[in-house]
Structures are given as C-alpha cells and as structure tokens.
mmCIF file of the N, C-alpha and C atoms, coordinates in Angstrom:
data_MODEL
# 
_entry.id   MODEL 
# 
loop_
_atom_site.group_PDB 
_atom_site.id 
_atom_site.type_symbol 
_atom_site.label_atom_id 
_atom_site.label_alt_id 
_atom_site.label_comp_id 
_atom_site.label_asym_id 
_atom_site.label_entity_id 
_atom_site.label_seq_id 
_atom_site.pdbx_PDB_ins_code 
_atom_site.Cartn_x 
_atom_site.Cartn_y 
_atom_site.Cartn_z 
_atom_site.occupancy 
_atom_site.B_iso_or_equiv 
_atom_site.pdbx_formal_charge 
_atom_site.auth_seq_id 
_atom_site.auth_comp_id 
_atom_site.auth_asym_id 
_atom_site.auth_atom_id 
_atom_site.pdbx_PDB_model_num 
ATOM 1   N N  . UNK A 1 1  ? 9.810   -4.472  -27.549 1.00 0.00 ? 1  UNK A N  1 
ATOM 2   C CA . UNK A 1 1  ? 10.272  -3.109  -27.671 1.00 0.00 ? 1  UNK A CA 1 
ATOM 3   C C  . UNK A 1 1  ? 11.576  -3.025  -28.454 1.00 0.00 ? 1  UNK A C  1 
ATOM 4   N N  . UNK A 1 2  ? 12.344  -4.009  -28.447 1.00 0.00 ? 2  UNK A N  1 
ATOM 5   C CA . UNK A 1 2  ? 13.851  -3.987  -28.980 1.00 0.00 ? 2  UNK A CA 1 
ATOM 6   C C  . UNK A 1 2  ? 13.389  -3.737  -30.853 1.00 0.00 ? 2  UNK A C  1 
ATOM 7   N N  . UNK A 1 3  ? 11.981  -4.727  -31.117 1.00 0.00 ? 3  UNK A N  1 
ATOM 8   C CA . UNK A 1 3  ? 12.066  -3.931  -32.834 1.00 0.00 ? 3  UNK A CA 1 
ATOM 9   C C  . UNK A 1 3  ? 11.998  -2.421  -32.737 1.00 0.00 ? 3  UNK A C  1 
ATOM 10  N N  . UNK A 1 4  ? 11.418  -1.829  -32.145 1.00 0.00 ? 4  UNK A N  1 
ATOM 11  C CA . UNK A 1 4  ? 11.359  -0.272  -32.139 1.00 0.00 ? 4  UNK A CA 1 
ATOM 12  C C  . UNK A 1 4  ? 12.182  0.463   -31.381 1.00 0.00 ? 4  UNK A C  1 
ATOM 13  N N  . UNK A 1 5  ? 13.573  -0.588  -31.164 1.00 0.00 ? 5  UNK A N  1 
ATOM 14  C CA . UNK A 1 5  ? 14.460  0.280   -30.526 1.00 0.00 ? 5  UNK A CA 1 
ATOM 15  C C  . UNK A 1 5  ? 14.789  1.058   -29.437 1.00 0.00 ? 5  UNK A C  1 
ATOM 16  N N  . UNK A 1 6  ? 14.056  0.473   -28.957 1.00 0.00 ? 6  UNK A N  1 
ATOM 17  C CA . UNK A 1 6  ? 13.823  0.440   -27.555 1.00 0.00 ? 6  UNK A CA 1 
ATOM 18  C C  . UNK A 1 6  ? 13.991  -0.529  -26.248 1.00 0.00 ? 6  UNK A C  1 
ATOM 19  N N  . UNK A 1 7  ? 14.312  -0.317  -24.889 1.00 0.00 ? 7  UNK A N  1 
ATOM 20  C CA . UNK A 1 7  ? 14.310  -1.543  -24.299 1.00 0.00 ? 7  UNK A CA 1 
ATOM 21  C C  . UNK A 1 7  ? 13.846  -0.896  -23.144 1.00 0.00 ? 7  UNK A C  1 
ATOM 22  N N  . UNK A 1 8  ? 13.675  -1.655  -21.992 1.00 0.00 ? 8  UNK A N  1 
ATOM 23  C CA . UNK A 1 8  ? 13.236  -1.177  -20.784 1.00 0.00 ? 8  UNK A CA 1 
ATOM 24  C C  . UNK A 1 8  ? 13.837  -0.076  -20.016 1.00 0.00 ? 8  UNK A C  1 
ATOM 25  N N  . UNK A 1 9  ? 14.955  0.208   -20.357 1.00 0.00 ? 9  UNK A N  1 
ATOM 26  C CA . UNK A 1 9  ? 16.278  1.341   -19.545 1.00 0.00 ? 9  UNK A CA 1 
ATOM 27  C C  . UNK A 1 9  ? 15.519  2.174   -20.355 1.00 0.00 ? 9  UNK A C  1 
ATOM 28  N N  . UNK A 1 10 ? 15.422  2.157   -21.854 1.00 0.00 ? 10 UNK A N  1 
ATOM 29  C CA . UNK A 1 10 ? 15.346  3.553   -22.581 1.00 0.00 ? 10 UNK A CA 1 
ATOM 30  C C  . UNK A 1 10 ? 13.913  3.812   -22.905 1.00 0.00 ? 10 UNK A C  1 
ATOM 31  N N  . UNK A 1 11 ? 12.743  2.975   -22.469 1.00 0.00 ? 11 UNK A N  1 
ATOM 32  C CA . UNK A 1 11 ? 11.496  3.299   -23.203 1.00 0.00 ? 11 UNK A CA 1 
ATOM 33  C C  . UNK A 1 11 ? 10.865  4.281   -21.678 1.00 0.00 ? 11 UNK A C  1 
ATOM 34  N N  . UNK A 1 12 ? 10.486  5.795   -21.896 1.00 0.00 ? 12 UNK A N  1 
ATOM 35  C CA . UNK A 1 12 ? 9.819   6.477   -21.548 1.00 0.00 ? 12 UNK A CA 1 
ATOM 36  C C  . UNK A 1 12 ? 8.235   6.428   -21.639 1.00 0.00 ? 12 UNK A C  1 
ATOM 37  N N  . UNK A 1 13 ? 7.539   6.153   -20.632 1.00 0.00 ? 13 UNK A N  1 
ATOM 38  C CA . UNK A 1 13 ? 6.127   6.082   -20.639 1.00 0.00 ? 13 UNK A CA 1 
ATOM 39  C C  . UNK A 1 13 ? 5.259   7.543   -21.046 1.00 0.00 ? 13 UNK A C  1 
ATOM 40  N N  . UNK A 1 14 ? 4.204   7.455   -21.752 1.00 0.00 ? 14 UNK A N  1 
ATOM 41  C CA . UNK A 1 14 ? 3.501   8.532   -21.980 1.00 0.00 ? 14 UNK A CA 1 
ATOM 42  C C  . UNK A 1 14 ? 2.429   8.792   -20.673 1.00 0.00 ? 14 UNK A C  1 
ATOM 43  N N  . UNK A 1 15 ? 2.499   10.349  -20.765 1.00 0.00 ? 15 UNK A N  1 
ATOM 44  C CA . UNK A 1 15 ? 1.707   10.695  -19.358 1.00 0.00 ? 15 UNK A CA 1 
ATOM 45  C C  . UNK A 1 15 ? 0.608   9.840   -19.479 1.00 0.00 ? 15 UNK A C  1 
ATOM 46  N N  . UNK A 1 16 ? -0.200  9.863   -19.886 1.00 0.00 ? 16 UNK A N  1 
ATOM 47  C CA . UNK A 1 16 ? -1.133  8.837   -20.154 1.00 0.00 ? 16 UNK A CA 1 
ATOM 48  C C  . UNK A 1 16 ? -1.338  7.534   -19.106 1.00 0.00 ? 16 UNK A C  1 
ATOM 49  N N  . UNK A 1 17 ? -0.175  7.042   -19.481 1.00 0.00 ? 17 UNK A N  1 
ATOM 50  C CA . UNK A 1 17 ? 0.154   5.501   -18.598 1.00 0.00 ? 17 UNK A CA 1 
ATOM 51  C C  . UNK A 1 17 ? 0.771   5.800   -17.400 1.00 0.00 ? 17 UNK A C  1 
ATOM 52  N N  . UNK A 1 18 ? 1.498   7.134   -16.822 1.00 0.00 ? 18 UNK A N  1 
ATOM 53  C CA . UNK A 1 18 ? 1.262   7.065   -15.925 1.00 0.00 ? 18 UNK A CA 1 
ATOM 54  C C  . UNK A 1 18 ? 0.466   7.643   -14.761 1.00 0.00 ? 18 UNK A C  1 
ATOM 55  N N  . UNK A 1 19 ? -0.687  8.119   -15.289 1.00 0.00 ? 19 UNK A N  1 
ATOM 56  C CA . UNK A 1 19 ? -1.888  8.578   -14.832 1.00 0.00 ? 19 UNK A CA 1 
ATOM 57  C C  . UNK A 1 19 ? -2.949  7.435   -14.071 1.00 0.00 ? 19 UNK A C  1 
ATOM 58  N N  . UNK A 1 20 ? -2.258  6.042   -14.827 1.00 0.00 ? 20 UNK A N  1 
ATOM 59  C CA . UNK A 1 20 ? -2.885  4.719   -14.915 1.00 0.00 ? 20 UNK A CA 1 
ATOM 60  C C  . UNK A 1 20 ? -2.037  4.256   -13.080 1.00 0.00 ? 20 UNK A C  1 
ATOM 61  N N  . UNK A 1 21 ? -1.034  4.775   -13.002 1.00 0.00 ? 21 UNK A N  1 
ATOM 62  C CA . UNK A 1 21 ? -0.165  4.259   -11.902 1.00 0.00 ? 21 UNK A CA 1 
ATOM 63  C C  . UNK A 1 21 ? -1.142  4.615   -10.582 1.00 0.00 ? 21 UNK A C  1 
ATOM 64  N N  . UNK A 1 22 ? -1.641  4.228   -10.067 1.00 0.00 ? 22 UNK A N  1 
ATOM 65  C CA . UNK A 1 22 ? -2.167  4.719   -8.812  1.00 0.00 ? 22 UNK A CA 1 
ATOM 66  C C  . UNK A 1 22 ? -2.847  3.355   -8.386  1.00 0.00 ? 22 UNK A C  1 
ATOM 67  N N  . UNK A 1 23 ? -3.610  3.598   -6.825  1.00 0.00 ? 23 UNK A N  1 
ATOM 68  C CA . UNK A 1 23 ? -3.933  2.407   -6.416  1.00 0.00 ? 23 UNK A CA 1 
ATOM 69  C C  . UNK A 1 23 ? -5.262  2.160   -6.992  1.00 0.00 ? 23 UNK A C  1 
ATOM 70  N N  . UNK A 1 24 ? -5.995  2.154   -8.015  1.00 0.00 ? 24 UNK A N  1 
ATOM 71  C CA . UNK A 1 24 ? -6.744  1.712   -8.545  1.00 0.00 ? 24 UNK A CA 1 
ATOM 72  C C  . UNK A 1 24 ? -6.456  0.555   -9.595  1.00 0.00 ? 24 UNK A C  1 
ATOM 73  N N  . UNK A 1 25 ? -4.975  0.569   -9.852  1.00 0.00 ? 25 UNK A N  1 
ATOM 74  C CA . UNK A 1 25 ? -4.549  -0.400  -10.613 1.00 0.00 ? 25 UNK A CA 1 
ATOM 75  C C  . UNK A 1 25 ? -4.301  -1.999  -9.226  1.00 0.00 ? 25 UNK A C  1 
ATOM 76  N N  . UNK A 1 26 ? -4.994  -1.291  -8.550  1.00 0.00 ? 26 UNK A N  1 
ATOM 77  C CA . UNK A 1 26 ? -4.809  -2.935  -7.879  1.00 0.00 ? 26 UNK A CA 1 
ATOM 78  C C  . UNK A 1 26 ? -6.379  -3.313  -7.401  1.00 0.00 ? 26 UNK A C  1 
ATOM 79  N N  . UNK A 1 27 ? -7.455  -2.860  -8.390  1.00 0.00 ? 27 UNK A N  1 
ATOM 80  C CA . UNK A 1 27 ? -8.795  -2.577  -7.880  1.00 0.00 ? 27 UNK A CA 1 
ATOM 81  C C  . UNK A 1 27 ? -9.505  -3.409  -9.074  1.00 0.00 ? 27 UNK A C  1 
ATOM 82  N N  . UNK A 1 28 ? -10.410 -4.508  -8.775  1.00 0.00 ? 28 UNK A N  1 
ATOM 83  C CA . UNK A 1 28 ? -11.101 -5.348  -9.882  1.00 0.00 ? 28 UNK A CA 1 
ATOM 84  C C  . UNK A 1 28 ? -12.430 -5.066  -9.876  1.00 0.00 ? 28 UNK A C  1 
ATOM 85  N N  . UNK A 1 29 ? -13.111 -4.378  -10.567 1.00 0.00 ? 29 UNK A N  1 
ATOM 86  C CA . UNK A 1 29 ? -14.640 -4.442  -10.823 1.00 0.00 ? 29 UNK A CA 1 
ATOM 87  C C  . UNK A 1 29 ? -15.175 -5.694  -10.698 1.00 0.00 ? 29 UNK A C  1 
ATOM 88  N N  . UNK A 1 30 ? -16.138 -5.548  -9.766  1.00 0.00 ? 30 UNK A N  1 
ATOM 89  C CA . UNK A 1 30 ? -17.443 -6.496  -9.617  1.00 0.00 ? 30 UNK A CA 1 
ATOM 90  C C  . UNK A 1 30 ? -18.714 -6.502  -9.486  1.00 0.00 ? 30 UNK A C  1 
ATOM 91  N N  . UNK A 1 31 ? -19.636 -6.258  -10.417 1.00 0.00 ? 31 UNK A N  1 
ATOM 92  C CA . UNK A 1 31 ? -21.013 -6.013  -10.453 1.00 0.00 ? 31 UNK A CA 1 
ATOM 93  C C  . UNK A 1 31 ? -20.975 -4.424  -10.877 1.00 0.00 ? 31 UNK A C  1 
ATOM 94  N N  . UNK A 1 32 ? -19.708 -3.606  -11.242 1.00 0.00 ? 32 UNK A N  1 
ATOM 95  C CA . UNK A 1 32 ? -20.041 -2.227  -11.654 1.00 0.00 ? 32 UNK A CA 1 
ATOM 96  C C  . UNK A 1 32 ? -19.265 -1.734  -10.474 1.00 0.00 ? 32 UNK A C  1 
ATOM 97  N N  . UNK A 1 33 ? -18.724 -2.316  -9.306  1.00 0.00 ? 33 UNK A N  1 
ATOM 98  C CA . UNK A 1 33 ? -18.143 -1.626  -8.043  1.00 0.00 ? 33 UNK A CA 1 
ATOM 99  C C  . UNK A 1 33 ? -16.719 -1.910  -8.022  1.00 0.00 ? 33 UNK A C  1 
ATOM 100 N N  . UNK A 1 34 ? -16.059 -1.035  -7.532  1.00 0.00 ? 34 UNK A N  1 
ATOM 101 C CA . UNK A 1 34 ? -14.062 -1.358  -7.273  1.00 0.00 ? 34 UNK A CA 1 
ATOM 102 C C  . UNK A 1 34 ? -14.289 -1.753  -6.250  1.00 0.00 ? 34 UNK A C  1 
ATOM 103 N N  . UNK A 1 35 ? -13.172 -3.267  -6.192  1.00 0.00 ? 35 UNK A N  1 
ATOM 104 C CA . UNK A 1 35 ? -13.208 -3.915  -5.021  1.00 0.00 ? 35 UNK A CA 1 
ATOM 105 C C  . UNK A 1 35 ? -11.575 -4.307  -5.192  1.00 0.00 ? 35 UNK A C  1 
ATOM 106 N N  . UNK A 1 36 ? -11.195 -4.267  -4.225  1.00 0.00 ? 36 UNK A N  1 
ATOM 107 C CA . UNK A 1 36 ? -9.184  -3.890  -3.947  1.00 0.00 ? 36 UNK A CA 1 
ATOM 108 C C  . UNK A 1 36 ? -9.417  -5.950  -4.357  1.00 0.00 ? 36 UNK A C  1 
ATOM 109 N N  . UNK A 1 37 ? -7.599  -5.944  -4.975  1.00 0.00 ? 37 UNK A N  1 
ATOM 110 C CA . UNK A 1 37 ? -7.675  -7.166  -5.475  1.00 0.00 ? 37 UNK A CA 1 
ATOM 111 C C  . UNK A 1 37 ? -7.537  -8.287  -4.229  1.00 0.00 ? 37 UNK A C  1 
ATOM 112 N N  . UNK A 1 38 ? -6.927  -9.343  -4.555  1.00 0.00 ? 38 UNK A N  1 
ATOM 113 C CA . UNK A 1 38 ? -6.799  -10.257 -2.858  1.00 0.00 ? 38 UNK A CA 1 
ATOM 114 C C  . UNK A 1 38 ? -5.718  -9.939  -2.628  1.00 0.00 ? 38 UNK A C  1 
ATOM 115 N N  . UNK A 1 39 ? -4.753  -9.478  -3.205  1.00 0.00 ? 39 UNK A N  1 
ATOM 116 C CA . UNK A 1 39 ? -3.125  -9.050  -2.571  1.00 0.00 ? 39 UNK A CA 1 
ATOM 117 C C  . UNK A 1 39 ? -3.466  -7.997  -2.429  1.00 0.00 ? 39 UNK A C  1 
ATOM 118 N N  . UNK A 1 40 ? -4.326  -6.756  -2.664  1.00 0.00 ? 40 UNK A N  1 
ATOM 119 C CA . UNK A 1 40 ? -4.432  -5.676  -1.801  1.00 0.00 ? 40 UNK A CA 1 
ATOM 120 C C  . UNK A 1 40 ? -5.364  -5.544  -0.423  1.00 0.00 ? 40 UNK A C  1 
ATOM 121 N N  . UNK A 1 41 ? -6.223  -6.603  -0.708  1.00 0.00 ? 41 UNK A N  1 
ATOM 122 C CA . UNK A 1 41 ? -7.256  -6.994  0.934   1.00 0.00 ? 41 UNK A CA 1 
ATOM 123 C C  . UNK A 1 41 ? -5.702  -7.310  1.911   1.00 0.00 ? 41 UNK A C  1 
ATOM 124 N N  . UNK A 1 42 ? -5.146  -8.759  0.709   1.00 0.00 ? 42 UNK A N  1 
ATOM 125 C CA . UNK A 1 42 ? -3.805  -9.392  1.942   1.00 0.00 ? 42 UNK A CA 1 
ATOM 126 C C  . UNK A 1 42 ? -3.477  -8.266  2.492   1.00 0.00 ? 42 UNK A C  1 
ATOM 127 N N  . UNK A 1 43 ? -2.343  -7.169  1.957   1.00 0.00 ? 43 UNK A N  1 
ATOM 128 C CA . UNK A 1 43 ? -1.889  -6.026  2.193   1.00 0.00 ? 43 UNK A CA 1 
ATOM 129 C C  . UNK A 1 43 ? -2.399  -5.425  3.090   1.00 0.00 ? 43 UNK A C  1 
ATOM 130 N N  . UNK A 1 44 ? -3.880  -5.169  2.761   1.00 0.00 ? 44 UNK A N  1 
ATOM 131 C CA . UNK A 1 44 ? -4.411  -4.484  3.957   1.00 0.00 ? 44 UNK A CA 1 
ATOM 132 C C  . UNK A 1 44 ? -4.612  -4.797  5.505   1.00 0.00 ? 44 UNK A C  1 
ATOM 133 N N  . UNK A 1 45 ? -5.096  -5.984  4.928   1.00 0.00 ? 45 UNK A N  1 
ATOM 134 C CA . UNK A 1 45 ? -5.227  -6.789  6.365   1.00 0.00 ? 45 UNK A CA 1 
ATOM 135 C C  . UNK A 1 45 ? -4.045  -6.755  7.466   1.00 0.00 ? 45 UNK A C  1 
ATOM 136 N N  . UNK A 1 46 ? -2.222  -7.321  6.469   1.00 0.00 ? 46 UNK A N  1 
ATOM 137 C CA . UNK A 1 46 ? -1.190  -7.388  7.156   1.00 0.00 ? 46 UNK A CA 1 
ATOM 138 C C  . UNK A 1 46 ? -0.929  -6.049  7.501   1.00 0.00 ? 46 UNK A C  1 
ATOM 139 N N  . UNK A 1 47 ? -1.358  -4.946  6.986   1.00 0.00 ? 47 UNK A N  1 
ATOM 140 C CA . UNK A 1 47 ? -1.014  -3.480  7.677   1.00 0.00 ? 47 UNK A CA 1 
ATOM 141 C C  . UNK A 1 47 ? -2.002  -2.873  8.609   1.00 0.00 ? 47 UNK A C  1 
ATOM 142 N N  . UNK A 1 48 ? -2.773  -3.530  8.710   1.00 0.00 ? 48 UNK A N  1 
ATOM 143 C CA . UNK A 1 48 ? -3.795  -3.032  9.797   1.00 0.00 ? 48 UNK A CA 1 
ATOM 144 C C  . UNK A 1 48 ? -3.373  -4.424  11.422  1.00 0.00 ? 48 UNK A C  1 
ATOM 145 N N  . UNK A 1 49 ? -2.874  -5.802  10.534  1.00 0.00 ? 49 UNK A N  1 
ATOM 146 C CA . UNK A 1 49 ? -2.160  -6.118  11.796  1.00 0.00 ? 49 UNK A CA 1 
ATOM 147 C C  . UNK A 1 49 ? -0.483  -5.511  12.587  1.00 0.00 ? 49 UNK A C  1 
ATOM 148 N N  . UNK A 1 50 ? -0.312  -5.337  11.729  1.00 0.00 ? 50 UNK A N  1 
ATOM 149 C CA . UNK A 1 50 ? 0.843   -4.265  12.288  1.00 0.00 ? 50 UNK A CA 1 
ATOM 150 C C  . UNK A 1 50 ? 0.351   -3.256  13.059  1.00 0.00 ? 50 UNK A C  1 
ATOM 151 N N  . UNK A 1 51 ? -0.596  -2.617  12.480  1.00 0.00 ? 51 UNK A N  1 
ATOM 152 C CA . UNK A 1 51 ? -0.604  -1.288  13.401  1.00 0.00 ? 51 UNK A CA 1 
ATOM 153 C C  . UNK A 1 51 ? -1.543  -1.793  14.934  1.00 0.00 ? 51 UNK A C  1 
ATOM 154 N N  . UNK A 1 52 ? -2.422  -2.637  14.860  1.00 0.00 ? 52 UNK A N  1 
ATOM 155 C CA . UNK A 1 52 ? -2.855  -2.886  16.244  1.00 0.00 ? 52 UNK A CA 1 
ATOM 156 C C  . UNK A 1 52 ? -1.786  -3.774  17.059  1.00 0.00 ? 52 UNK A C  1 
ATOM 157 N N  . UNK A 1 53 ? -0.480  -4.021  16.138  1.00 0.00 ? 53 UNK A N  1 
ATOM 158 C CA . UNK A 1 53 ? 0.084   -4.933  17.125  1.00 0.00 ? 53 UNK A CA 1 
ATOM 159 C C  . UNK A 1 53 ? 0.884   -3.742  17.583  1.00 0.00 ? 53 UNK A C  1 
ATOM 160 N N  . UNK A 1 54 ? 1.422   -2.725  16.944  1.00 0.00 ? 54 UNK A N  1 
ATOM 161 C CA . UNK A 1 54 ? 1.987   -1.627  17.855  1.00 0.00 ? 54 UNK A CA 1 
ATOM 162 C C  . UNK A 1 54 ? 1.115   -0.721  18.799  1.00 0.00 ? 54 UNK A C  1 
ATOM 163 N N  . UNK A 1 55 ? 0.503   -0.565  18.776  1.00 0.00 ? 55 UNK A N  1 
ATOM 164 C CA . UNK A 1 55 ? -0.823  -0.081  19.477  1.00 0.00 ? 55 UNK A CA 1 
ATOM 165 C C  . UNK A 1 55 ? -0.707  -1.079  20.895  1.00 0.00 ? 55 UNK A C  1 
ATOM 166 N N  . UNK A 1 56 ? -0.513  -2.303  20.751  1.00 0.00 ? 56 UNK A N  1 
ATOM 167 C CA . UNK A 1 56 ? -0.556  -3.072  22.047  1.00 0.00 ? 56 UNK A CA 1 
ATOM 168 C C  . UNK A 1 56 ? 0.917   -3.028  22.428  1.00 0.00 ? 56 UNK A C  1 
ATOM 169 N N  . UNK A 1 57 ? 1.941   -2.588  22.081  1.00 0.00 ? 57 UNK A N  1 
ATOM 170 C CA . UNK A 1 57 ? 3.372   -2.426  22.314  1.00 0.00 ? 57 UNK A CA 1 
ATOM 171 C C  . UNK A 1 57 ? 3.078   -1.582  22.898  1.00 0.00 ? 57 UNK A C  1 
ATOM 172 N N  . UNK A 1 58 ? 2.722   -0.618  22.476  1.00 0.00 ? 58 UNK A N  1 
ATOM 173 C CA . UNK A 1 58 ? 2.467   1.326   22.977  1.00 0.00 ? 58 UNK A CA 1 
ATOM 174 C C  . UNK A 1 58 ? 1.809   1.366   24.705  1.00 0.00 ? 58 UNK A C  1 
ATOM 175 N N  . UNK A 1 59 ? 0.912   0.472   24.146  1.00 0.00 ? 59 UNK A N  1 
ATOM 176 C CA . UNK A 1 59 ? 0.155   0.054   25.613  1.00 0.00 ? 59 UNK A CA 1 
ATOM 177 C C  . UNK A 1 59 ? 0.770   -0.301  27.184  1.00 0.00 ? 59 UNK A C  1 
ATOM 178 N N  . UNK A 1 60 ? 1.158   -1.556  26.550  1.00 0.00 ? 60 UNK A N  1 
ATOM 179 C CA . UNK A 1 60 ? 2.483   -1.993  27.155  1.00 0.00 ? 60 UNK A CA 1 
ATOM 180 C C  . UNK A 1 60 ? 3.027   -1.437  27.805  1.00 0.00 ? 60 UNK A C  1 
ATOM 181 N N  . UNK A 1 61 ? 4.247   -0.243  27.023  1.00 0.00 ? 61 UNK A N  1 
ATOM 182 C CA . UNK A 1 61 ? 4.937   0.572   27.692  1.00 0.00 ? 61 UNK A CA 1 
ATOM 183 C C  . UNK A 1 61 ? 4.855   1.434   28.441  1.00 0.00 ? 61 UNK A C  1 
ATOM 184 N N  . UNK A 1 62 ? 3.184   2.359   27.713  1.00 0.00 ? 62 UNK A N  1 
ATOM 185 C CA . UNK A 1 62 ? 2.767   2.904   28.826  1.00 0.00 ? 62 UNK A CA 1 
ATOM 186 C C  . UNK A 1 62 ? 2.080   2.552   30.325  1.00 0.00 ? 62 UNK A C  1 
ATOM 187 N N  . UNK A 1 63 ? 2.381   1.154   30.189  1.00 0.00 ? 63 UNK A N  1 
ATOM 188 C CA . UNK A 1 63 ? 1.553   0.876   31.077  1.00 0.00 ? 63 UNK A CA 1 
ATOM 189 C C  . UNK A 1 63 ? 2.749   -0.042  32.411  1.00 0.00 ? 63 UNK A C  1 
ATOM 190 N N  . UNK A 1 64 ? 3.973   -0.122  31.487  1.00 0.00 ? 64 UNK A N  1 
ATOM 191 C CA . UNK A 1 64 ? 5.017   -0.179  32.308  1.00 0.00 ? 64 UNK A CA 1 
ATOM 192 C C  . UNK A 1 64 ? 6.087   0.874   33.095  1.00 0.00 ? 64 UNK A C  1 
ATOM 193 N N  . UNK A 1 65 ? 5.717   1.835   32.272  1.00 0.00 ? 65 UNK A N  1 
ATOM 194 C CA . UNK A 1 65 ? 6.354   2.891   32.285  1.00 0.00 ? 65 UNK A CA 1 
ATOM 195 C C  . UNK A 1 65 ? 5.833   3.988   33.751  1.00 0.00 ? 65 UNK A C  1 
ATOM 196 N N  . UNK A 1 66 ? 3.972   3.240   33.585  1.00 0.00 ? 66 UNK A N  1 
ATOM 197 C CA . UNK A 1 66 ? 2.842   4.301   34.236  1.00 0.00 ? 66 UNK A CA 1 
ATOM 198 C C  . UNK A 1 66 ? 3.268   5.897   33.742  1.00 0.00 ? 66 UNK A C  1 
ATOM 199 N N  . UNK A 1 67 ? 3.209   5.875   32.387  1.00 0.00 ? 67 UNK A N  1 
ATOM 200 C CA . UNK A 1 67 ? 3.328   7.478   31.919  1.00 0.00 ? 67 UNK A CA 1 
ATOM 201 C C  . UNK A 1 67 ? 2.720   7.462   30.347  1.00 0.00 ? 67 UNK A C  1 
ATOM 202 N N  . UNK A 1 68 ? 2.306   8.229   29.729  1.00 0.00 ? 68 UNK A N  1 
ATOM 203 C CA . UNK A 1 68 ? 1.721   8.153   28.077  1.00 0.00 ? 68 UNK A CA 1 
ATOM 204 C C  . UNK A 1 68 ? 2.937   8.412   27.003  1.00 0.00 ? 68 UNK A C  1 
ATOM 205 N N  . UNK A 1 69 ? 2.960   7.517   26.060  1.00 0.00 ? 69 UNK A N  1 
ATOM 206 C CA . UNK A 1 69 ? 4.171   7.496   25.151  1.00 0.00 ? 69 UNK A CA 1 
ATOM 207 C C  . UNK A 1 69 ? 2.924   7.853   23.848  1.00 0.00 ? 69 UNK A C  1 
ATOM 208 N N  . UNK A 1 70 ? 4.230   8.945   23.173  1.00 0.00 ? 70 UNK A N  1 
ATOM 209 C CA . UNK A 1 70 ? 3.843   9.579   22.271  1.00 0.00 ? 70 UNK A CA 1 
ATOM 210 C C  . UNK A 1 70 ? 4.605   9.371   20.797  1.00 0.00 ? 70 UNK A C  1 
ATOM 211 N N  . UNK A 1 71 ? 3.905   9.152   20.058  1.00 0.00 ? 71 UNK A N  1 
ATOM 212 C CA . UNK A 1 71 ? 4.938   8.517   18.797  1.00 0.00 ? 71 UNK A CA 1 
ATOM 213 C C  . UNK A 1 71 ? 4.399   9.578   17.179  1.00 0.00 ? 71 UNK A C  1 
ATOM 214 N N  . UNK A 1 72 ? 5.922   10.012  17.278  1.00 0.00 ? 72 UNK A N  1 
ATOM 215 C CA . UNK A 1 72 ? 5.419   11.167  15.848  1.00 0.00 ? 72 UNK A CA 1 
ATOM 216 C C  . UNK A 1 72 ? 6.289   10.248  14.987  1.00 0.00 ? 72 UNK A C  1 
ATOM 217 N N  . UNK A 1 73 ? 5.246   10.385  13.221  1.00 0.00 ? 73 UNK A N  1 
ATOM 218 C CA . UNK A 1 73 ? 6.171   10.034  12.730  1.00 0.00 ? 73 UNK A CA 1 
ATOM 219 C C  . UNK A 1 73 ? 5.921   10.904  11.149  1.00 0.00 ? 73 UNK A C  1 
# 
C-alpha cells in the first residue's frame, strides 16, 4: 500500500469489503455447503462450554440458596 500512498492508519476500505466482514468469513465450503472453519467449531465448542458450566454454577446456587437465581444480561 505504501506505493499508492497509503498505509494501514490511512487506507479506508470500500463498502464492498466490508460487506465481506461478517461471520461467513470464518465459513469454508465443502461439497457446495458452509461449514464454520476449525477455530470457529473450537470457538463454538469453548462457548457452549462456558455457558453449561454457568448453568451448573446457577444450579448450584440455587440449590444452595433453596431459592431461583435470575440472571439478566
């Protein structure tokens, strides 16, 4: 970019490219089908263990507590 005067601070993306930004850019065709890449399965996987491990926290408490805990977020 620096021949065209440009560098990373100053080069502005065309809407275009960032239309491209979304989670499909982490999605690999296989056989004609989107299939999330292995760091977005990883991802998924580690955020779906998070949430059942709070789910068993939640449990927990309510179940130490003997009352229902309610969590807004």
């Amino acid at each position: 970019m620096a021949r065209y005067g440009q560098s990373c601070a100053t080069f502005t993306p065309l809407p275009t490219m960032m239309e491209k930004f979304n989670t499909a850019m982490y999605e690999t065709k296989k056989g004609g089908v989107s299939v999330p890449s292995q760091a977005q399965q990883e991802a998924n996987q580690a955020e779906e263990e998070e949430e059942e491990d709070m789910i068993q926290i939640l449990n927990d408490v309510e179940e130490l507590f003997c009352d229902s805990v309610f969590i807004i977020h």
